[in-house]
C-alpha positions in Angstrom: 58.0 20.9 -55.8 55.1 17.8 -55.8 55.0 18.5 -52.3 53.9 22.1 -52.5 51.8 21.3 -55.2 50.5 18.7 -53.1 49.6 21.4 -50.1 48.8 24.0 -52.0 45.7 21.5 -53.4 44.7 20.2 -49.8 44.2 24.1 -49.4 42.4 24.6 -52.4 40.2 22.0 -51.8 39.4 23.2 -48.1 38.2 26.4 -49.2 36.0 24.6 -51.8 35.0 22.8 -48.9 33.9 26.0 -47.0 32.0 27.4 -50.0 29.7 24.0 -50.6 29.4 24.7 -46.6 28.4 28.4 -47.5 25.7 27.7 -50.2 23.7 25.3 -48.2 23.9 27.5 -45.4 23.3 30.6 -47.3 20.7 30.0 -50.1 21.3 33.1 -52.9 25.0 33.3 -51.6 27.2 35.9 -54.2 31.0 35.5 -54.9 31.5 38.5 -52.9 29.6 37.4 -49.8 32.2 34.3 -50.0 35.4 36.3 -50.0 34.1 38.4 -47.0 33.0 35.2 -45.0 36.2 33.4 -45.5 37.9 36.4 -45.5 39.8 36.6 -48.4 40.4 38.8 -51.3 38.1 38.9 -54.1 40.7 37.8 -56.5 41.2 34.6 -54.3 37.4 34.1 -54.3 37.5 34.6 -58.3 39.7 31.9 -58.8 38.3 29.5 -56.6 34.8 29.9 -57.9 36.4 29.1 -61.5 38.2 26.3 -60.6 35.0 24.9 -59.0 33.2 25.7 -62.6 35.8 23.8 -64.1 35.2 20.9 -62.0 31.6 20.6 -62.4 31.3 21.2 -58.3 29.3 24.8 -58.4 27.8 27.2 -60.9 26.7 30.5 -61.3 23.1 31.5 -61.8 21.7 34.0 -63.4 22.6 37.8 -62.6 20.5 38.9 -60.2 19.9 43.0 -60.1 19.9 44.4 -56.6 19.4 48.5 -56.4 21.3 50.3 -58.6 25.1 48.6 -58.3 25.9 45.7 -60.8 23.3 42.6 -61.2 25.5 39.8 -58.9 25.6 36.0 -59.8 24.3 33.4 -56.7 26.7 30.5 -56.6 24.5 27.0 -57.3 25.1 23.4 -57.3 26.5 22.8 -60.7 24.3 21.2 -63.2 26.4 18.2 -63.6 28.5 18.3 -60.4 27.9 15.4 -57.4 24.9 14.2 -56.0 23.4 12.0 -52.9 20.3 10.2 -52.8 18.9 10.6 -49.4 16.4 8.2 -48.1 14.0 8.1 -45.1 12.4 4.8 -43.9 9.3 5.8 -41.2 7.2 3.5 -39.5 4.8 4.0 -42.3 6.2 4.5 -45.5 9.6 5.7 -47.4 10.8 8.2 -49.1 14.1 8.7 -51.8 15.6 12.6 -52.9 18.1 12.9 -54.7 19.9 16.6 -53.5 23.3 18.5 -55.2 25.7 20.8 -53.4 22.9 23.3 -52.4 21.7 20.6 -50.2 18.0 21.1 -50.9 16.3 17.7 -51.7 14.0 16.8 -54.3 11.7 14.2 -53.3 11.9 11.5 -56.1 9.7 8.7 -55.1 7.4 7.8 -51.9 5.4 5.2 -50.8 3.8 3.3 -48.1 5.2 0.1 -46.7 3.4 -2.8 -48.9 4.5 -5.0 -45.7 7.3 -4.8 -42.7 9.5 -7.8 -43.2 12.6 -6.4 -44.4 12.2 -7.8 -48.0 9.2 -5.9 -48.6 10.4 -2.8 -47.5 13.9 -2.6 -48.6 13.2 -3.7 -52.4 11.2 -0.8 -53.9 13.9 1.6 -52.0 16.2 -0.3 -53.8 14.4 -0.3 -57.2 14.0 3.6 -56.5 17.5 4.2 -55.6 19.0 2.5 -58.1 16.7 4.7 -61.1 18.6 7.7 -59.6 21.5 6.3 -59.8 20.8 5.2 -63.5 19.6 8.3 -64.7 22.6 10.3 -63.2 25.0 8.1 -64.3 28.6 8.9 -62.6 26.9 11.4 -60.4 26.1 9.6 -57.1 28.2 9.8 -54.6 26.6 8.3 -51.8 23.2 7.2 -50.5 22.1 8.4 -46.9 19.4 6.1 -45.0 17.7 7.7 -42.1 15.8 5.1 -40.6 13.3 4.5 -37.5 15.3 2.4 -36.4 18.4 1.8 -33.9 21.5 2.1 -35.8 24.8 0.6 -34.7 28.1 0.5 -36.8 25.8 1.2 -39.8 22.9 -1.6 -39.2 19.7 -1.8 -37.9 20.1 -3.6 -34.7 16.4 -3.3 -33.8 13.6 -1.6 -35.2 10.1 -1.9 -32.4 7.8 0.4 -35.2 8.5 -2.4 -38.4 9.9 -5.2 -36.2 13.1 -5.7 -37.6 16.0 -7.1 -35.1 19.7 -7.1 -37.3 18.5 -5.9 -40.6 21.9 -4.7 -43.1 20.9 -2.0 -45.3 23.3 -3.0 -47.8 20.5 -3.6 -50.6 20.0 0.0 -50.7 23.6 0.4 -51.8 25.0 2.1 -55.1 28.3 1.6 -57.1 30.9 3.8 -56.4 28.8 5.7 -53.5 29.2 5.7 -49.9 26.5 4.5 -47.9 25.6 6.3 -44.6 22.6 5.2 -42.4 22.1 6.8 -39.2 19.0 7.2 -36.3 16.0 9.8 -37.9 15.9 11.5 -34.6 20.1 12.0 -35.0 19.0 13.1 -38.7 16.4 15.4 -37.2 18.8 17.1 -34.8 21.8 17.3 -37.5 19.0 19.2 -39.9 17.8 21.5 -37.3 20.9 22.7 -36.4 22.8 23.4 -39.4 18.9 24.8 -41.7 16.6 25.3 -38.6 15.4 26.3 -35.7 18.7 25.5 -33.8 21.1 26.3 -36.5 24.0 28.8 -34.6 24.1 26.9 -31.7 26.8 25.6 -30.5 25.2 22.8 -28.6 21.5 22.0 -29.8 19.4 19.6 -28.5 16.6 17.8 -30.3 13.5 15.7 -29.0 10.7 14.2 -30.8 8.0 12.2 -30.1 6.2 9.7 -32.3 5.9 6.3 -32.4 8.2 6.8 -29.4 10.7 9.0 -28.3 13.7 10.0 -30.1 16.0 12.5 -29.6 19.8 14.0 -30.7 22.6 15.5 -30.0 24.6 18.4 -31.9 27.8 19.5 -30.8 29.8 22.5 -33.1 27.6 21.2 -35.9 28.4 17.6 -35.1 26.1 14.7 -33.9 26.9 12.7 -30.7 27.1 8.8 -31.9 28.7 7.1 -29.2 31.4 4.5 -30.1 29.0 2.5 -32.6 26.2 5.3 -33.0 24.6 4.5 -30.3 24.3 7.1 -28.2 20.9 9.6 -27.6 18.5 6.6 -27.8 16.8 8.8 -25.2 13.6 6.4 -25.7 15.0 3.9 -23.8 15.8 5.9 -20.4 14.3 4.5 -17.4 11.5 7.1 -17.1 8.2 4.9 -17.8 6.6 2.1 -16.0 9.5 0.1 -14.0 7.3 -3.0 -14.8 6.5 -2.2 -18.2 8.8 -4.3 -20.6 9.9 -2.2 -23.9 10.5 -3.8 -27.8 14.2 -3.4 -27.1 13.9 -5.8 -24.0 14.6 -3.5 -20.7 12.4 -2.8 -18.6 10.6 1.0 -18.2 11.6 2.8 -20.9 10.4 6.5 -21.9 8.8 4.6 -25.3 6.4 2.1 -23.0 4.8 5.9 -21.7 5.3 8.5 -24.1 4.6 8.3 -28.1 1.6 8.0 -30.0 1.3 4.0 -29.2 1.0 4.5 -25.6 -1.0 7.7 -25.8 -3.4 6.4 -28.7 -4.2 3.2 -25.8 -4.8 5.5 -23.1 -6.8 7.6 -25.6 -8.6 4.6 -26.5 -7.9 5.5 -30.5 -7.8 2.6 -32.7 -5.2 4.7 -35.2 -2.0 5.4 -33.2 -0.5 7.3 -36.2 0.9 10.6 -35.6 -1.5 12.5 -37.7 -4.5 10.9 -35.8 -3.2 10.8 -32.3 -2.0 14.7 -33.0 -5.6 15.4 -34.3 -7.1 14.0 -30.9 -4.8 16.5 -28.8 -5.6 19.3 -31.0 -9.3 18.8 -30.3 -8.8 19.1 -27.1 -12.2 16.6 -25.6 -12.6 16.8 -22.1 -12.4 13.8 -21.3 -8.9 13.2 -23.1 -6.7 15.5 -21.0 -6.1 14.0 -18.3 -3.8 11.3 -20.7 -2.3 14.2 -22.6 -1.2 15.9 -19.4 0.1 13.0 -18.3 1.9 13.0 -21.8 3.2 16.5 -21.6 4.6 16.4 -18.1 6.1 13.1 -18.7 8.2 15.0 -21.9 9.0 17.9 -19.6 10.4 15.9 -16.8 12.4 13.8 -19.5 13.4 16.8 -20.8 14.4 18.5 -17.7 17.2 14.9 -17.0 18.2 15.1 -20.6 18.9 19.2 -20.0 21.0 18.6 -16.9 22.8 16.0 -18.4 23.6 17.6 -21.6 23.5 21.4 -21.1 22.3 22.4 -24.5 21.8 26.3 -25.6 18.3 25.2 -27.1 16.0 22.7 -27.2 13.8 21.8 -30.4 10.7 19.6 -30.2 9.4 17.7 -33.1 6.6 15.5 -33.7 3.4 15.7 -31.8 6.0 17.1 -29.0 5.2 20.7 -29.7 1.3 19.8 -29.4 1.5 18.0 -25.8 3.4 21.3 -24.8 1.0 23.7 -26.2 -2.6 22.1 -25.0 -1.3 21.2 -21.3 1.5 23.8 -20.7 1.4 23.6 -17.0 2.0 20.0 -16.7 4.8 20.7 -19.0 6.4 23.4 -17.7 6.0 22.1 -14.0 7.6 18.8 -15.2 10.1 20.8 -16.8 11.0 23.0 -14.3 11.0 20.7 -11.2 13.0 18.4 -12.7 16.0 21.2 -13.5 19.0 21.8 -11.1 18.1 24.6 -9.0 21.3 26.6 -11.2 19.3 25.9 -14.5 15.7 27.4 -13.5 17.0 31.0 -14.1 18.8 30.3 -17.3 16.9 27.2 -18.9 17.8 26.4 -22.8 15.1 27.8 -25.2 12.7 25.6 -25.8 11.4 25.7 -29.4 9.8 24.0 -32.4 11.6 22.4 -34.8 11.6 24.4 -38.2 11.8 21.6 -40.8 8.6 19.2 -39.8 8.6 16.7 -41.8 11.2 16.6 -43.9 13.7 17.0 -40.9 15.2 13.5 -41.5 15.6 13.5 -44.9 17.3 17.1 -44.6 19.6 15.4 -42.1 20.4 12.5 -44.3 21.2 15.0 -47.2 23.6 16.9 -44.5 25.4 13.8 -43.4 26.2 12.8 -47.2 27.4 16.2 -47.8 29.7 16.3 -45.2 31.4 13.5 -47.2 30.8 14.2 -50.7 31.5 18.2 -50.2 34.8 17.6 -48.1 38.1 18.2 -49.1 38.6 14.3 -49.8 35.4 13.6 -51.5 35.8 17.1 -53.7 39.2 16.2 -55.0 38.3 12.8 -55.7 35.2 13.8 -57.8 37.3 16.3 -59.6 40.1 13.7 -60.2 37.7 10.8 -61.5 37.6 9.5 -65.0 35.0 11.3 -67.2 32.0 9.5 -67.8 32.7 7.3 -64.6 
């Protein structure tokens, strides 16, 4: 008998898994969209939906009328059910959300880097995480970093845009949550593919430029992290200046010729900053486009190696990437296309802008929390834990 009760809450707790999946997907999601997209009876759907109730994982909002049948409920992140404080560390500033089953985060407080040594960045994240964590006592479940930064086995090995080299993030963590830190470009990718412009796809490719270049991998909704998360530093592929020695110590990497540092020198700006290196490109002097086509094809001919190798059914661009493509799109589709196999040319990936802009990484971070906190483990232990605690 304990052992069928045993399975038969495993199972419960999977579908409860697929709904949390459903509602961030599926914004305004009804009980009866559920049953038909896990295909099972309304009855079944019924009681899940109350059991989640019960354990403070979802809610019901407010009838909704729609034509003439009966008003329907949306399902919603339950007003006391689990949450994850996501947080995003740029080359410029930070950022901390807090974000409930829906997955939609709420920026909670932001600011700009008062300094880079690690100390001055990491303690107001930590003041800010640890206010969530206070005012929603019991609640957090884990805290999600997505950092500029390379990330192995959850640290910061190196950092070129705040200088760090073997920086923990363990400051930023919170009792009794989980803490997650991954690449922003991974982040990126995971949140375009499950809320934006890739989402579908079974292999989605991501690529955006910056500081540098950064790029991910999704594959069936997961991201490709190596074997110690590693893996899709496409910044530091052989494709720049041979001579030219990078931050993270080889020699011609993609960063040393393509990202706003490189482009704002060439450019002769004094600001390499995204927003002002992206407002030089968009204004399109004369005399600047020979360096931003130079920019553009060297993205579509790193592109065109990262396509081959990867075989992705779309491609999205983030960054100043889509504006390199869009005010020199010969030299990026010539790049591009010389630089595919011969059997690609005719059926190339889509090529598209990301969907989510900025808040891309801090999307992603929310997703990568939630794939713990809303799975079958992390849902049966929140509904088994002590109240209060």
């Amino acid at each position: 008998m304990a052992q069928r009760h045993s399975t038969a809450d495993r199972l419960r707790w999977a579908l409860a898994s697929d709904v949390c999946a459903l509602v961030r997907r599926s914004p305004g999601i009804t009980r009866a969209r559920v049953a038909q997209e896990l295909g099972i009876s309304s009855g079944t759907a019924a009681d899940l939906v109350t059991r989640m109730r019960q354990a403070a994982v979802l809610d019901e909002g407010a009838p909704v009328p729609h034509g003439r049948g009966r008003p329907t409920s949306a399902l919603i992140a339950h007003p006391a059910g689990p949450l994850v404080v996501a947080v995003e560390i740029t080359a410029t500033g930070w950022r901390v959300a807090t974000a409930g089953l829906d997955g939609r985060p709420r920026t909670t407080a932001s600011a700009p880097h008062i300094g880079r040594a690690p100390a001055d960045v990491l303690a107001p994240v930590r003041r800010a995480v640890a206010v969530q964590t206070s005012e929603h006592a019991g609640r957090v479940r884990a805290v999600s970093v997505a950092a500029a930064a390379t990330i192995r086995s959850g640290t910061v090995v190196q950092s070129s845009v705040l200088d760090w080299d073997r920086v923990s993030l363990a400051p930023l963590a919170a009792p009794g949550a989980a803490l997650l830190v991954a690449n922003d470009a991974t982040c990126e990718a995971l949140a375009e593919s499950r809320r934006g412009a890739s989402r579908g796809s079974r292999s989605a490719l991501h690529l955006t430029v910056l500081t540098g270049v950064g790029g991910g991998l999704v594959l069936d909704g997961t991201p490709v992290l190596g074997a110690t998360g590693l893996a899709m530093e496409v910044g530091h592929l052989p494709l720049g200046d041979p001579e030219a020695v990078c931050d993270c110590g080889a020699r011609g990497c993609w960063d040393t010729v393509l990202g706003t540092r490189p482009l704002a020198r060439r450019l002769e700006a004094d600001d390499d900053s995204a927003a002002a290196v992206g407002a030089i490109i968009a204004q399109g002097e004369p005399a600047h486009r020979p360096a931003i086509a130079a920019a553009a094809a060297s993205l579509g001919r790193g592109l065109a190696g990262l396509v081959n190798v990867t075989d992705p059914d779309v491609v999205t661009l983030g960054g100043i990437g889509p504006l390199l493509r869009d005010h020199s799109p010969r030299a990026f589709e010539e790049s591009l296309t010389g630089g595919l196999m011969q059997c690609l040319r005719g059926e190339a990936p889509r090529v598209v802008v990301g969907e989510l802009g900025a808040d891309a990484a801090l999307v992603g971070a929310v997703e990568a929390a939630l794939d713990e906190v809303a799975s079958p483990t992390g849902l049966a232990a929140w509904a088994s834990r002590e109240p209060g605690r």
